[in-house]
C-alpha positions as CSV (number, residue, x, y, z in Angstrom):
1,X,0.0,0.0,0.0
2,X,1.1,3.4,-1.0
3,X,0.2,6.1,1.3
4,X,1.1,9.9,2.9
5,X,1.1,10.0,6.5
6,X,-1.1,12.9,7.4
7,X,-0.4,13.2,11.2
8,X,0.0,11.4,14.7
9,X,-1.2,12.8,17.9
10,X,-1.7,11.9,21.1
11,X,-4.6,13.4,23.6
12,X,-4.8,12.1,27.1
13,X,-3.5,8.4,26.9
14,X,-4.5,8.2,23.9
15,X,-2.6,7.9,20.6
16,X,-4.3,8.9,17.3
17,X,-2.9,8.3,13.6
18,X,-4.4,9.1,10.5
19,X,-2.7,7.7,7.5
20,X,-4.3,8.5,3.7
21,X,-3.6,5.6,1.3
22,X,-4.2,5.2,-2.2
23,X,-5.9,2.0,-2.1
24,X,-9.4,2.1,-1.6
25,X,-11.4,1.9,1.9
26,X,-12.4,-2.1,0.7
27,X,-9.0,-3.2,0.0
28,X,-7.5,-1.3,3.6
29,X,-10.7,-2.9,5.3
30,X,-9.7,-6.6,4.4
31,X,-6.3,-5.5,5.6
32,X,-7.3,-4.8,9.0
33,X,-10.0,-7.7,9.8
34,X,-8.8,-10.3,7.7
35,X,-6.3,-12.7,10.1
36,X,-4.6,-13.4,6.7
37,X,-3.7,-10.4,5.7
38,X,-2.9,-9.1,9.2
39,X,-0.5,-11.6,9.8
40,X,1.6,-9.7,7.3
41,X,1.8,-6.0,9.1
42,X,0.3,-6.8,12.7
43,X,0.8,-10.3,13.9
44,X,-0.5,-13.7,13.1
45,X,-4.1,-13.9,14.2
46,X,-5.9,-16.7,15.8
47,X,-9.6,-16.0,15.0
48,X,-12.0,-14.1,13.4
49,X,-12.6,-10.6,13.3
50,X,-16.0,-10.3,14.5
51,X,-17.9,-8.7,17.0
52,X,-17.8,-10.3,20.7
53,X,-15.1,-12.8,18.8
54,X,-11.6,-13.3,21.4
55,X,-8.6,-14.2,19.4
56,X,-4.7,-14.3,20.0
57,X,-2.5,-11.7,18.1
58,X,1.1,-12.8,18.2
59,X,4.7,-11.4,16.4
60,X,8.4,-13.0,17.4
61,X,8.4,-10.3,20.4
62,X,4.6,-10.2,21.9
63,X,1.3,-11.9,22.1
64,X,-1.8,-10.0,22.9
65,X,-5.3,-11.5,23.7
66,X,-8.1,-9.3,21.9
67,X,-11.4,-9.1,22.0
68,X,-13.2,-7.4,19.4
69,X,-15.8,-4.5,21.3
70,X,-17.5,-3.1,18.1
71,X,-17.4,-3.9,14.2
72,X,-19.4,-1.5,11.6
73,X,-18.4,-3.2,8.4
74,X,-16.8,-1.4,6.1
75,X,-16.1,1.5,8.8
76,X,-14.5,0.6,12.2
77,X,-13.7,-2.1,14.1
78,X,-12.8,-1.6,18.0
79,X,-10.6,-4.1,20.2
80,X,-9.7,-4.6,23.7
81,X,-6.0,-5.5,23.8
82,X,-4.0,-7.4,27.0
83,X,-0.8,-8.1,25.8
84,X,1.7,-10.8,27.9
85,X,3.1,-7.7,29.6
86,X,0.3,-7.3,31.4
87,X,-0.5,-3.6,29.4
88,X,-4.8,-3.7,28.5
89,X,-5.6,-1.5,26.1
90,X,-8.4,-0.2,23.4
91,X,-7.5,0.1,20.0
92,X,-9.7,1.4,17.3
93,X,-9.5,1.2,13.3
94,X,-11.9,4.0,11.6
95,X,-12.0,3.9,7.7
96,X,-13.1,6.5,5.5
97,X,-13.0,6.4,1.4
98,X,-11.3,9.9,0.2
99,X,-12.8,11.4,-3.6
100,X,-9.7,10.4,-5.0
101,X,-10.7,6.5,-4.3
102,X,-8.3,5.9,-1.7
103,X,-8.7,5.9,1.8
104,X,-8.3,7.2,5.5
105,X,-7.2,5.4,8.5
106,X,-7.5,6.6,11.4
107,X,-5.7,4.5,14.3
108,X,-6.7,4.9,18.4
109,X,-5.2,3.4,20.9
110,X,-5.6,4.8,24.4
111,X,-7.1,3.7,27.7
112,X,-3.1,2.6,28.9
113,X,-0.7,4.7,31.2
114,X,1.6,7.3,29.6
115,X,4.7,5.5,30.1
116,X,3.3,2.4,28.3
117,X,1.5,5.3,25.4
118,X,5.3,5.7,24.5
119,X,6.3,2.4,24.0
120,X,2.9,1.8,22.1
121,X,3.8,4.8,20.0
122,X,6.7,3.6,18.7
123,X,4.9,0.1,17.9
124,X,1.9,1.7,16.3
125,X,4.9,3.6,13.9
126,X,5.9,-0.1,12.8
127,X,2.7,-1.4,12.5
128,X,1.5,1.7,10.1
129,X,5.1,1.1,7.6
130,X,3.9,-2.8,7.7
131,X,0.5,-1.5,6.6
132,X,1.7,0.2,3.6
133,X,3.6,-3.1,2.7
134,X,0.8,-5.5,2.9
């Protein structure tokens, strides 16, 4: 996936990026609740993407347990996060289609303690450059 990153934030404890990518907001939505395709920018995933479903995300450094809060398909999806360090967090996906027939994605993650926001921070930055890959 080509794309521009258009900003990153963070308010509170929580982080916020928004990426715009050329691709369109179908393609970026398989990316982010299909366990095939998110095992190659997030992590192997063991389950479905669907709401009330609990699965196991897991990379050579981490595995996190998820749960998945809140799914408007085609538009958002929203996950509670626990990884094996014992950090619980809420991490959202929000997709919007652009007029140029790509798409914006806008990432939250929050609801975590400022020291852990940093390290998250810096993971959410890998994460987004996998995005673009996949």
């Amino acid at each position: 996936m080509s794309d521009e990153k258009r900003g990153a934030g963070a308010s509170g404890d929580t982080l916020e990026f928004e990426v715009d990518l050329a691709e369109p907001a179908e393609k970026v939505w398989r990316a982010i609740t299909q366990p095939e395709i998110m095992a190659e920018w997030l992590g192997r995933t063991l389950g479905p993407v669907e709401q009330g479903a609990r699965f196991t995300l897991s990379d050579k450094q981490t595995t996190i347990d998820c749960e998945v809060l809140a799914v408007d398909v085609g538009r958002s999806v929203r996950y509670a996060w626990h990884d094996d360090a014992g950090v619980a967090s809420i991490v959202s996906f929000e997709l919007q289609p652009d007029a140029t027939g790509g798409s914006r994605l806008r990432i939250r993650h929050g609801d975590f303690k400022r020291t852990e926001m940093r390290l998250s921070a810096a993971n959410s930055n890998m994460a987004i450059a996998h995005l673009r890959a996949a």
